[in-house]
mmCIF file of the C-alpha atoms, coordinates in Angstrom:
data_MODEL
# 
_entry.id   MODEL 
# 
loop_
_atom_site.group_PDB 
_atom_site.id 
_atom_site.type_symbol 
_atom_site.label_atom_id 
_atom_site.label_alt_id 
_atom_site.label_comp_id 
_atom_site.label_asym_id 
_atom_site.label_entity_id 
_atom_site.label_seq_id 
_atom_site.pdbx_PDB_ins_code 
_atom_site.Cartn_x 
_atom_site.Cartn_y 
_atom_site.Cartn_z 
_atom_site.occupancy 
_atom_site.B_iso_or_equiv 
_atom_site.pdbx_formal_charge 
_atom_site.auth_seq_id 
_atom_site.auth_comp_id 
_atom_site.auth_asym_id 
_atom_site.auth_atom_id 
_atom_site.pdbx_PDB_model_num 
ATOM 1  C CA . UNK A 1 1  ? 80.222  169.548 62.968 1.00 0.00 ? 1  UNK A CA 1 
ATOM 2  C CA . UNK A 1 2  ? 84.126  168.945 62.788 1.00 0.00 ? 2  UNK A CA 1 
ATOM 3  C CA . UNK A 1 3  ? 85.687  168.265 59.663 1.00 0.00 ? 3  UNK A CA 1 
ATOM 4  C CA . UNK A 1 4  ? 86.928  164.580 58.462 1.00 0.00 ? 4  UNK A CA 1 
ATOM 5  C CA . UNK A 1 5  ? 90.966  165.800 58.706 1.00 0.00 ? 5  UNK A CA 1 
ATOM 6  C CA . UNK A 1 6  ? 92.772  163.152 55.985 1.00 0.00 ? 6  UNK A CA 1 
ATOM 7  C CA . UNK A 1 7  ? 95.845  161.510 57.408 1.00 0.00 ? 7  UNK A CA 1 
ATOM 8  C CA . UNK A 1 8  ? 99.076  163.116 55.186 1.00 0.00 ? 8  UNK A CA 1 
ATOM 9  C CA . UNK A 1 9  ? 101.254 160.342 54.379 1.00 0.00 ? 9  UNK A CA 1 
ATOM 10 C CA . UNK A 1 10 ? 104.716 160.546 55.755 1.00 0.00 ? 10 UNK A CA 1 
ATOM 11 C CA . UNK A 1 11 ? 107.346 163.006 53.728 1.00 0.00 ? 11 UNK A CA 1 
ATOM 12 C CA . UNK A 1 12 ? 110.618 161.901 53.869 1.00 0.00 ? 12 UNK A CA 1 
ATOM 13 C CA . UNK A 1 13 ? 114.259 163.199 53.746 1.00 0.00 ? 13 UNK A CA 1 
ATOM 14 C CA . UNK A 1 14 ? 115.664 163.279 50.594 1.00 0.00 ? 14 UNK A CA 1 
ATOM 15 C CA . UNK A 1 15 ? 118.154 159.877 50.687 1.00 0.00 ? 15 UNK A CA 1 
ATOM 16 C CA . UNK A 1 16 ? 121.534 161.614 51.042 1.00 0.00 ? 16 UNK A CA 1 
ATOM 17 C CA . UNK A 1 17 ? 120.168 163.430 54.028 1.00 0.00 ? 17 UNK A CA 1 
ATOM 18 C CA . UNK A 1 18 ? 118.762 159.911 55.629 1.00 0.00 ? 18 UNK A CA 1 
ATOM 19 C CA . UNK A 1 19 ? 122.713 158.933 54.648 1.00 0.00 ? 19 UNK A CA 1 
ATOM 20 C CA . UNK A 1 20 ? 123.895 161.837 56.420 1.00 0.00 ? 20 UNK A CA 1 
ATOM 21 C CA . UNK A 1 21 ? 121.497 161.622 59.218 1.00 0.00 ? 21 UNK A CA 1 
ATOM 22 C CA . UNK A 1 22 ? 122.098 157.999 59.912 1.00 0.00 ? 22 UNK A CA 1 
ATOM 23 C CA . UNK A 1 23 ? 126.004 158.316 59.694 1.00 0.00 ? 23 UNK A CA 1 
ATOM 24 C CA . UNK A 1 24 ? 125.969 161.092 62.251 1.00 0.00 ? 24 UNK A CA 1 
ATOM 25 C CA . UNK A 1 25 ? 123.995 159.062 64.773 1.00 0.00 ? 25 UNK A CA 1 
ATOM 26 C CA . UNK A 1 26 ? 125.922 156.314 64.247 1.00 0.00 ? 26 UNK A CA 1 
ATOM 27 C CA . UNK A 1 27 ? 128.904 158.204 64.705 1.00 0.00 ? 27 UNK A CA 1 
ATOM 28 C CA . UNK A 1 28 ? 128.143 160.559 67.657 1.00 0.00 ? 28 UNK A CA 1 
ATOM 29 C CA . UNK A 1 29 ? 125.977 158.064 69.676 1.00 0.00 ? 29 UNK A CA 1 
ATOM 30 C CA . UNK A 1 30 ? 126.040 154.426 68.687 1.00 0.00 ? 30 UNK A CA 1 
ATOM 31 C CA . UNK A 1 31 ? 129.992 154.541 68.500 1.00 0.00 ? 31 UNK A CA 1 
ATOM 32 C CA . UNK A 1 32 ? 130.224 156.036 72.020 1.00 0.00 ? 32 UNK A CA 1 
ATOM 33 C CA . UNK A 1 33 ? 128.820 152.442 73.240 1.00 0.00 ? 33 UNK A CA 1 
ATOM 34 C CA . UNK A 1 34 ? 129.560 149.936 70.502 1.00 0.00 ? 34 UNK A CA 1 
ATOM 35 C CA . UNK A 1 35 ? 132.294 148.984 68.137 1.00 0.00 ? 35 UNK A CA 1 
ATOM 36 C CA . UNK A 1 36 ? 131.149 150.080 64.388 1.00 0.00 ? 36 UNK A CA 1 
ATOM 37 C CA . UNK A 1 37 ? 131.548 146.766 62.415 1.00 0.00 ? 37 UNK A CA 1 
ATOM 38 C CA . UNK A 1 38 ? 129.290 144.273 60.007 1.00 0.00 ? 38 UNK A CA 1 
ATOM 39 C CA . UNK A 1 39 ? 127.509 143.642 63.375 1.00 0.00 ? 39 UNK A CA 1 
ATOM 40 C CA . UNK A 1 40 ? 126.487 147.353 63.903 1.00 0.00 ? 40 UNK A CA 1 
ATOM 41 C CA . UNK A 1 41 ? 122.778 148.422 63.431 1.00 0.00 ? 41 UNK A CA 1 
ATOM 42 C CA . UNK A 1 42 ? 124.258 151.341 61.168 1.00 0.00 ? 42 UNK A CA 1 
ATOM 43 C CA . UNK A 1 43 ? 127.140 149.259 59.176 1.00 0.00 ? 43 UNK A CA 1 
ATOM 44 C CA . UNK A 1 44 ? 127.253 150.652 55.574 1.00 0.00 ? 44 UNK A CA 1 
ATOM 45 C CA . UNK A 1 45 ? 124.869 147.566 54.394 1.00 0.00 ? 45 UNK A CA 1 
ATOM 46 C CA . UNK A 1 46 ? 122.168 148.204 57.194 1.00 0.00 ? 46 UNK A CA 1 
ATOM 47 C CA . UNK A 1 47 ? 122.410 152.107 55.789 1.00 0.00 ? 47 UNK A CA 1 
ATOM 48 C CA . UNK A 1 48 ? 121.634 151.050 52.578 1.00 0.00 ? 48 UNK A CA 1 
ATOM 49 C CA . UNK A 1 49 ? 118.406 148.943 53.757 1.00 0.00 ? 49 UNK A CA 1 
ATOM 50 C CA . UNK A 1 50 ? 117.153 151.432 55.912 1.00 0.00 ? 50 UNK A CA 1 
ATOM 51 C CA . UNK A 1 51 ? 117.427 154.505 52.843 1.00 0.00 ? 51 UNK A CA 1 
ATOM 52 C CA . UNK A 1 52 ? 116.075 151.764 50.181 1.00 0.00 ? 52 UNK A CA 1 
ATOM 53 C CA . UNK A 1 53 ? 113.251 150.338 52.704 1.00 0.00 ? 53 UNK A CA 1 
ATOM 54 C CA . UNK A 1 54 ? 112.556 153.576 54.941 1.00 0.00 ? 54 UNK A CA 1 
ATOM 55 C CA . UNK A 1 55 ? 110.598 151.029 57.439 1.00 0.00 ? 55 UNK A CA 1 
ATOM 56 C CA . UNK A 1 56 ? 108.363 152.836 60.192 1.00 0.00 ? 56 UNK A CA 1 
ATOM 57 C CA . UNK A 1 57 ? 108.047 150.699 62.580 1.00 0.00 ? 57 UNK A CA 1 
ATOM 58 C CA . UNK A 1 58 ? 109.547 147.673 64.174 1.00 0.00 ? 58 UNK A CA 1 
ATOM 59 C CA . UNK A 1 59 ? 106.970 145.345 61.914 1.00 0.00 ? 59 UNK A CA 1 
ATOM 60 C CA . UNK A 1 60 ? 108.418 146.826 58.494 1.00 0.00 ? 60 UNK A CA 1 
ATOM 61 C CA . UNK A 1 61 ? 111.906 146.324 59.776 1.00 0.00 ? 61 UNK A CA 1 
ATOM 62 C CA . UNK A 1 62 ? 110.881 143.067 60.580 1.00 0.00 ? 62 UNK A CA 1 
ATOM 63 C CA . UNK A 1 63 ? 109.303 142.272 57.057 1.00 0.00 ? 63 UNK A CA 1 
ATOM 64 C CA . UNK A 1 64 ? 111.642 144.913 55.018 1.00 0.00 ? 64 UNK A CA 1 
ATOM 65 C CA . UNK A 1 65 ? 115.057 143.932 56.848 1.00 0.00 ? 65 UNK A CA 1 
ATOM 66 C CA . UNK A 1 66 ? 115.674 140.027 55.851 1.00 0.00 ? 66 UNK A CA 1 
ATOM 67 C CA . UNK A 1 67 ? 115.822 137.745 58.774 1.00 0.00 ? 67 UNK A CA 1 
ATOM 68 C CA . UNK A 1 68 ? 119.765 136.515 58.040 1.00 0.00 ? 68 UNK A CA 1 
ATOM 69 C CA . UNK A 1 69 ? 120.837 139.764 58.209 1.00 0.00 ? 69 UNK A CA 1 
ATOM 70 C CA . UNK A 1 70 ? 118.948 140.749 61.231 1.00 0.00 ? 70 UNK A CA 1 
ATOM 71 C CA . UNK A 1 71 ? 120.354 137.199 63.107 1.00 0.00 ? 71 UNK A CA 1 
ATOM 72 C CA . UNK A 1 72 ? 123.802 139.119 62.607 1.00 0.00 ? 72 UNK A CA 1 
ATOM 73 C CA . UNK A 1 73 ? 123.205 142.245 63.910 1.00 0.00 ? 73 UNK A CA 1 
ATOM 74 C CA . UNK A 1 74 ? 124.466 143.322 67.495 1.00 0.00 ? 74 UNK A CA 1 
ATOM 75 C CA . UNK A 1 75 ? 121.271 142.997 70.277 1.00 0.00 ? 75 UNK A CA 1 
ATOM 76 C CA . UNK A 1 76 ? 121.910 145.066 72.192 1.00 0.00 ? 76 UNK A CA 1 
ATOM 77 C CA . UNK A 1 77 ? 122.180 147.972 69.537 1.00 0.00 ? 77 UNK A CA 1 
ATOM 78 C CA . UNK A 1 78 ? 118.153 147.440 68.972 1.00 0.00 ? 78 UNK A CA 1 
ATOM 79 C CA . UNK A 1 79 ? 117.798 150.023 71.939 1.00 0.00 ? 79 UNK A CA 1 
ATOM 80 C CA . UNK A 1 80 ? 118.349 152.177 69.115 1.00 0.00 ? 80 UNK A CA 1 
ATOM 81 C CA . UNK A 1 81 ? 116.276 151.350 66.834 1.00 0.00 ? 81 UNK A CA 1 
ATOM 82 C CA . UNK A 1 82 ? 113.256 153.756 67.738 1.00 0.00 ? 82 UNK A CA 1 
ATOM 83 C CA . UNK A 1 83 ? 115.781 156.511 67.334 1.00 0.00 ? 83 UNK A CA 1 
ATOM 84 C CA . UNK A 1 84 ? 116.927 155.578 63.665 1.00 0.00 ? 84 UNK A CA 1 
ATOM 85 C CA . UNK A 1 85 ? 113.305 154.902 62.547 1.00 0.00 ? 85 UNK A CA 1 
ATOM 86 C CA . UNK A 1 86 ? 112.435 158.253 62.676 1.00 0.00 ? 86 UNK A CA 1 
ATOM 87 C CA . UNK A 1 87 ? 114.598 159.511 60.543 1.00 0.00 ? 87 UNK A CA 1 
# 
Protein backbone atom coordinates (compact mmCIF):
# COMPACT_ATOMS: atom_id res chain seq x y z
CA UNK A 1 0.00 0.00 0.00
CA UNK A 2 1.80 3.38 -0.99
CA UNK A 3 1.90 6.09 1.31
CA UNK A 4 -0.43 9.42 1.06
CA UNK A 5 2.95 11.79 0.16
CA UNK A 6 1.65 15.57 1.47
CA UNK A 7 2.27 18.26 -1.09
CA UNK A 8 5.27 20.72 0.60
CA UNK A 9 4.25 24.14 0.01
CA UNK A 10 6.58 26.18 -2.08
CA UNK A 11 9.92 27.67 -0.17
CA UNK A 12 10.98 30.70 -1.44
CA UNK A 13 14.15 32.86 -1.87
CA UNK A 14 14.77 35.07 0.71
CA UNK A 15 13.51 38.72 -0.98
CA UNK A 16 16.93 40.28 -1.66
CA UNK A 17 17.85 37.17 -3.56
CA UNK A 18 14.33 37.34 -5.69
CA UNK A 19 15.79 41.25 -6.06
CA UNK A 20 18.97 39.98 -7.16
CA UNK A 21 17.63 37.21 -9.21
CA UNK A 22 15.13 39.31 -11.04
CA UNK A 23 17.67 42.23 -11.73
CA UNK A 24 20.10 39.80 -13.29
CA UNK A 25 17.53 38.41 -15.71
CA UNK A 26 16.41 41.52 -16.49
CA UNK A 27 19.73 42.65 -17.13
CA UNK A 28 21.43 39.74 -18.99
CA UNK A 29 18.32 38.64 -21.02
CA UNK A 30 15.35 40.95 -21.16
CA UNK A 31 17.76 43.99 -21.95
CA UNK A 32 19.40 42.09 -24.84
CA UNK A 33 15.79 42.44 -26.64
CA UNK A 34 13.98 45.33 -25.01
CA UNK A 35 14.62 48.80 -23.78
CA UNK A 36 14.50 48.74 -19.72
CA UNK A 37 11.90 51.51 -18.94
CA UNK A 38 8.36 51.97 -16.85
CA UNK A 39 7.09 49.69 -19.70
CA UNK A 40 9.52 46.77 -18.87
CA UNK A 41 8.15 43.54 -17.19
CA UNK A 42 11.17 43.99 -14.64
CA UNK A 43 11.02 48.03 -14.12
CA UNK A 44 11.89 48.72 -10.42
CA UNK A 45 7.91 48.94 -9.61
CA UNK A 46 7.07 45.50 -11.33
CA UNK A 47 10.23 44.16 -8.98
CA UNK A 48 8.64 45.31 -6.12
CA UNK A 49 5.15 43.50 -7.00
CA UNK A 50 6.60 40.43 -7.96
CA UNK A 51 8.96 40.18 -4.32
CA UNK A 52 5.73 41.56 -2.30
CA UNK A 53 3.14 39.20 -4.32
CA UNK A 54 5.53 36.15 -5.29
CA UNK A 55 2.54 35.05 -7.84
CA UNK A 56 2.92 31.37 -9.30
CA UNK A 57 1.22 31.36 -12.04
CA UNK A 58 -0.18 33.50 -14.76
CA UNK A 59 -3.77 33.58 -12.68
CA UNK A 60 -2.03 35.18 -9.46
CA UNK A 61 -0.26 37.65 -11.67
CA UNK A 62 -3.41 38.26 -13.08
CA UNK A 63 -5.29 38.77 -9.65
CA UNK A 64 -1.96 39.94 -7.61
CA UNK A 65 -0.58 42.40 -10.44
CA UNK A 66 -3.44 45.29 -10.79
CA UNK A 67 -4.93 45.51 -14.18
CA UNK A 68 -3.66 49.45 -14.84
CA UNK A 69 -0.40 48.51 -14.35
CA UNK A 70 -0.46 45.43 -16.38
CA UNK A 71 -2.32 47.67 -19.48
CA UNK A 72 1.21 49.49 -19.34
CA UNK A 73 3.48 46.92 -19.51
CA UNK A 74 5.40 45.99 -22.83
CA UNK A 75 3.50 42.68 -24.69
CA UNK A 76 5.70 41.38 -26.03
CA UNK A 77 7.97 41.05 -22.82
CA UNK A 78 5.12 38.45 -21.43
CA UNK A 79 7.24 35.72 -23.35
CA UNK A 80 9.05 36.07 -20.26
CA UNK A 81 6.97 35.75 -17.86
CA UNK A 82 7.20 31.84 -17.25
CA UNK A 83 10.86 32.49 -16.73
CA UNK A 84 10.47 35.22 -13.89
CA UNK A 85 7.69 33.21 -12.14
CA UNK A 86 9.88 30.74 -11.08
CA UNK A 87 11.98 32.53 -9.30
Amino acid sequence: MQADVAQQPRQFSSDQTIKEELIAFRDTVIAKQFKIDARCLLSPLMIDLFIKHKPLDMDEFRSEIPLKIRQNLDVEQLSFISNILKF
